[in-house]
C-alpha positions as a Markdown table, in Angstrom:
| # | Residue | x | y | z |
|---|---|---|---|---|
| 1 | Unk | -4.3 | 56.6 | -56.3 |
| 2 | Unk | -3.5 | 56.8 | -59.9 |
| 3 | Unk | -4.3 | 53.9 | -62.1 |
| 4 | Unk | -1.3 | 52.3 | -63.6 |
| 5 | Unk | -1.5 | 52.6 | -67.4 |
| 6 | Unk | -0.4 | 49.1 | -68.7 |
| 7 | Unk | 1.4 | 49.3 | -72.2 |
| 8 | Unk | 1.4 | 45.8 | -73.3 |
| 9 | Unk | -1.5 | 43.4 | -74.4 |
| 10 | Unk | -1.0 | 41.6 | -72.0 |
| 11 | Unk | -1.3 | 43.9 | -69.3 |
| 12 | Unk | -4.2 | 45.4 | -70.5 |
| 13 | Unk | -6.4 | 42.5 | -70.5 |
| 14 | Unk | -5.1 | 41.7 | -66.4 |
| 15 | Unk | -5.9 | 45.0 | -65.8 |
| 16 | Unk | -9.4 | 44.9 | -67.4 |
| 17 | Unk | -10.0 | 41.8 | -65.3 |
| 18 | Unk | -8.7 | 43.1 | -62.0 |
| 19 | Unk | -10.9 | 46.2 | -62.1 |
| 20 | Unk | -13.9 | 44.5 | -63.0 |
| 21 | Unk | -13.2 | 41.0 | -61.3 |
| 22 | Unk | -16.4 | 41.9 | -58.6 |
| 23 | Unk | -18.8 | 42.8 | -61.3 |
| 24 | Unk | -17.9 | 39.9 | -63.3 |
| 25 | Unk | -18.4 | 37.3 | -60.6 |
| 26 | Unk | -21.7 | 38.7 | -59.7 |
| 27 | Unk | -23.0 | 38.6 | -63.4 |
| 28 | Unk | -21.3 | 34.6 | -63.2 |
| 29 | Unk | -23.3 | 34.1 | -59.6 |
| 30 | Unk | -26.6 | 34.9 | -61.4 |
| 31 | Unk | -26.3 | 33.2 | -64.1 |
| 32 | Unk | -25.3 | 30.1 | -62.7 |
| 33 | Unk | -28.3 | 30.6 | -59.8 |
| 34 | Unk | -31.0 | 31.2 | -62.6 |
| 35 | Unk | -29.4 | 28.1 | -64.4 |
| 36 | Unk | -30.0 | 25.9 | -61.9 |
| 37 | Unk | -33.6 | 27.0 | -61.0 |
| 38 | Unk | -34.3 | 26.3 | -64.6 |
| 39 | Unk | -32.9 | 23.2 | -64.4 |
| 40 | Unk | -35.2 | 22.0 | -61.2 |
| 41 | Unk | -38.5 | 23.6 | -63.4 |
| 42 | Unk | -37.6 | 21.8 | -66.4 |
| 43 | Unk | -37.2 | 18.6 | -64.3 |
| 44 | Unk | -40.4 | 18.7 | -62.2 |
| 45 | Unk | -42.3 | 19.7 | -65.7 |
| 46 | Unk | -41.1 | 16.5 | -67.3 |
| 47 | Unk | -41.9 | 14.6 | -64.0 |
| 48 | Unk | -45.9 | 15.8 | -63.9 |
| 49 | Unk | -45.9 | 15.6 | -67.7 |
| 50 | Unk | -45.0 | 11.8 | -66.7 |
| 51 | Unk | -47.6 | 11.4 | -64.4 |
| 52 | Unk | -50.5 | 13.4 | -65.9 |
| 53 | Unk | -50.0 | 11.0 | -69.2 |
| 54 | Unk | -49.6 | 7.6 | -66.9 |
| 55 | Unk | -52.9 | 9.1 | -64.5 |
| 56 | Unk | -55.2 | 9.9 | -68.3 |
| 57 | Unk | -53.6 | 6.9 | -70.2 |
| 58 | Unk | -56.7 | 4.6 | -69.0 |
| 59 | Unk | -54.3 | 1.5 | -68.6 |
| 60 | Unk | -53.7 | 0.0 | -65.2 |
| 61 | Unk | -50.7 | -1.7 | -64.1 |
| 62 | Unk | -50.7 | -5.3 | -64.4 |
| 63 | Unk | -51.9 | -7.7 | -61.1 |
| 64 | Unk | -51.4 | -10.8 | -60.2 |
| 65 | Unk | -54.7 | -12.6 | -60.9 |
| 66 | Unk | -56.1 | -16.2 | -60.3 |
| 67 | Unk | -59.2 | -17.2 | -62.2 |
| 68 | Unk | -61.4 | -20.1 | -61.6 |
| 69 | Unk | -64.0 | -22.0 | -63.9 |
| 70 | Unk | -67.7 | -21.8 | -62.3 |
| 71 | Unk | -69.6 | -24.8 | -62.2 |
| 72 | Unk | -73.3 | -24.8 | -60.9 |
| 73 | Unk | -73.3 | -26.8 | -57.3 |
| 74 | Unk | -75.8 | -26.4 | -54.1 |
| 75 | Unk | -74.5 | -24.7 | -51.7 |
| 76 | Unk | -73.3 | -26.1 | -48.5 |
| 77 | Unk | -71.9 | -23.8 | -46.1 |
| 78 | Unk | -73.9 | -22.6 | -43.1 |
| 79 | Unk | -73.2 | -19.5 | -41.4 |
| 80 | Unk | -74.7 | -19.3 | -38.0 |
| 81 | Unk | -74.8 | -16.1 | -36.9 |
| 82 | Unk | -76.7 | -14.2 | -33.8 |
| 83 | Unk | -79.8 | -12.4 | -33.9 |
| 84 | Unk | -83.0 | -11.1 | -33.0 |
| 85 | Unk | -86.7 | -11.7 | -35.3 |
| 86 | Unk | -89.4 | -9.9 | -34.4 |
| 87 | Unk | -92.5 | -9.7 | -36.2 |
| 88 | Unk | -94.3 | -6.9 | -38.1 |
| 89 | Unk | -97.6 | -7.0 | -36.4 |
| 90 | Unk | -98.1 | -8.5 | -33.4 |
| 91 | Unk | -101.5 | -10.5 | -32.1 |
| 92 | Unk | -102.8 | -10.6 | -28.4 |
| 93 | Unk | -105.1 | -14.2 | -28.9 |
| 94 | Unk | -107.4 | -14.3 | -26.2 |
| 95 | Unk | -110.4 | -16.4 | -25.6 |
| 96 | Unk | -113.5 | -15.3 | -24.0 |
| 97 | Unk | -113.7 | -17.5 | -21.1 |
| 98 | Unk | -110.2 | -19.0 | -19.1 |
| 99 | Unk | -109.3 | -22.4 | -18.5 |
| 100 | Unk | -107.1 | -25.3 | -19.7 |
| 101 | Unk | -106.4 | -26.0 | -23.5 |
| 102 | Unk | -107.4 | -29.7 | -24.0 |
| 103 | Unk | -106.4 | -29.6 | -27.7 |
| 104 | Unk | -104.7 | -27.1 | -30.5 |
| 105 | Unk | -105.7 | -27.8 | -34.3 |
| 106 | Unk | -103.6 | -25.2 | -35.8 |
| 107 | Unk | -99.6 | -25.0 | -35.4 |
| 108 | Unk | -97.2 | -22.2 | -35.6 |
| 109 | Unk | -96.7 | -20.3 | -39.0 |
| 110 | Unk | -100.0 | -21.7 | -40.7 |
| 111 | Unk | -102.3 | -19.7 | -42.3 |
| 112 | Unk | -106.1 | -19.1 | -40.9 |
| 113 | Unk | -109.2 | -18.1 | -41.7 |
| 114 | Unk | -111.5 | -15.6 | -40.2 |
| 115 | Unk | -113.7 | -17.7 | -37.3 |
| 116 | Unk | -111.2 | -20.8 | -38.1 |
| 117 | Unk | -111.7 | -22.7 | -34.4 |
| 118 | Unk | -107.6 | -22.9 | -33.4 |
| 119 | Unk | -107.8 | -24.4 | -30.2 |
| 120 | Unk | -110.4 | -26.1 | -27.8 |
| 121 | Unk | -110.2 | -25.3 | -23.9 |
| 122 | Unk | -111.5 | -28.2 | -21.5 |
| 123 | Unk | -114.9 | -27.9 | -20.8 |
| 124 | Unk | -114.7 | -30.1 | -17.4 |
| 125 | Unk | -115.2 | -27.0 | -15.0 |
| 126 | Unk | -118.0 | -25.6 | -17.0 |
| 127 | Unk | -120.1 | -29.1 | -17.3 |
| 128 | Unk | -119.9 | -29.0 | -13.3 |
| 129 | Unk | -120.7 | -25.4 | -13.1 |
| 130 | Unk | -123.9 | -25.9 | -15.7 |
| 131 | Unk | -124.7 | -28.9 | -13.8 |
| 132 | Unk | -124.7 | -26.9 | -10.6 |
| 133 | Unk | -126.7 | -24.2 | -12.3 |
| 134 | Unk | -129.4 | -26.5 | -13.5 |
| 135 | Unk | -129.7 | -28.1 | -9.8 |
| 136 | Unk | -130.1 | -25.0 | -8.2 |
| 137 | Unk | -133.3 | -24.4 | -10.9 |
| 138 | Unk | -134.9 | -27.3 | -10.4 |
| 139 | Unk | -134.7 | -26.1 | -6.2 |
| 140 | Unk | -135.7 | -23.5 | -6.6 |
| 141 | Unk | -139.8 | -24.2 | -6.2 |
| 142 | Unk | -138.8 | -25.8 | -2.6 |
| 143 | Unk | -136.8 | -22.7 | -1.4 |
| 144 | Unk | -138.5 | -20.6 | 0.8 |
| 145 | Unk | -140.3 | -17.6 | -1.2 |
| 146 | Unk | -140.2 | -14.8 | 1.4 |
| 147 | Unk | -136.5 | -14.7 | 1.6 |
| 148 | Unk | -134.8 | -15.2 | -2.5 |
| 149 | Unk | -132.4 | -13.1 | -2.5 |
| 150 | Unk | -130.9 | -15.0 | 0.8 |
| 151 | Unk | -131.4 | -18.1 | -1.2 |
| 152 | Unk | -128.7 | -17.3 | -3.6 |
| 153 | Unk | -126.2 | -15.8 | -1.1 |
| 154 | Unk | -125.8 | -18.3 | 1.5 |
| 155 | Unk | -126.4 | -22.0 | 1.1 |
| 156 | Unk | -129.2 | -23.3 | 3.4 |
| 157 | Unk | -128.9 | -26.6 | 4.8 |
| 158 | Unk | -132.6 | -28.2 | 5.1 |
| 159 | Unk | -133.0 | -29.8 | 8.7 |
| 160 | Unk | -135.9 | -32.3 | 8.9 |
| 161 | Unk | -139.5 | -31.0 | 10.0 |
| 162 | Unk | -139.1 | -33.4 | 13.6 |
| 163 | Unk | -136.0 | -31.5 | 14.7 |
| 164 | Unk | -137.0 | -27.6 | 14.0 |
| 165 | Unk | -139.2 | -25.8 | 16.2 |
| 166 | Unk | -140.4 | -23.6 | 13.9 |
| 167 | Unk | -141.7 | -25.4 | 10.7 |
| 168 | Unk | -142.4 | -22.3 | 8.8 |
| 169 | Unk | -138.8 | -20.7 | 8.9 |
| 170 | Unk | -135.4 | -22.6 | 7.2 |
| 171 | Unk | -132.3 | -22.1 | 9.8 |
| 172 | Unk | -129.0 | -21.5 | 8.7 |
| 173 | Unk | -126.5 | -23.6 | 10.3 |
């Protein structure tokens, strides 16, 4: 096809256009597309500009505050709350012979002192059992002397002289 040769001005410019109408709107298409990504750059630039400058500015926004005057009181409040004390050390207290405490001369979270007498157990049951032992000392010159260790095991009962047959020989009953 044979290109028409225009004569006029006129013509020549349409022309021009028409044959290069596809170039021209590419060139337009990419220059409108790099326009707007510069736009969106610029725009996020300014916005983190923005907020570096707010975030380094060292000022806070302002807040709602409410401010009292302190006076020096006592406190009053009481806050029960659960839980479990146990001690750092703790002490076994044991005496060396058993029985009932008759009295206690020290209470709970005092202070003592080394050999410091705390309580005192009742000495009823060892009075009888002294007692007993003292008796059975002052027998022992009437037991017999050919049987002593039978003299401690079982208790002999002493029957009078008229009623035993053999005078020499204790019976057990």
């Amino acid at each position: 096809m044979k290109s028409p040769n225009p004569k006029t001005l006129h013509d020549k410019t349409v022309w021009f256009i028409l044959k290069n109408l596809p170039g021209l709107l590419f060139i337009l298409l990419l220059l409108g597309v790099s326009m707007f990504l510069w736009w969106n750059i610029v725009a996020k630039k300014t916005i983190q500009e923005v907020e570096l400058q707010t975030a380094t500015s060292g000022e806070t926004p302002a807040i709602n505050v409410v401010t009292l005057e302190l006076r020096p009181t006592v406190l009053r409040d009481k806050i029960n709350l659960p839980g479990l004390v146990e001690p750092w050390t703790k002490l076994e207290l044991m005496a060396k012979v058993g029985g009932s405490i008759d009295e206690i001369y020290v209470r709970e979270g005092d202070y003592v002192k080394k050999s410091q007498r705390i309580a005192r157990i009742e000495t009823k049951d060892y009075q009888i059992a002294l007692d007993s032992a003292k008796a059975a000392y002052a027998l022992r010159p009437i037991m017999p002397a050919t049987r002593p260790c039978a003299a401690r095991a079982f208790p002999l009962r002493l029957i009078p002289t008229s009623s035993r047959p053999n005078c020499a020989q204790p019976r057990r009953l």
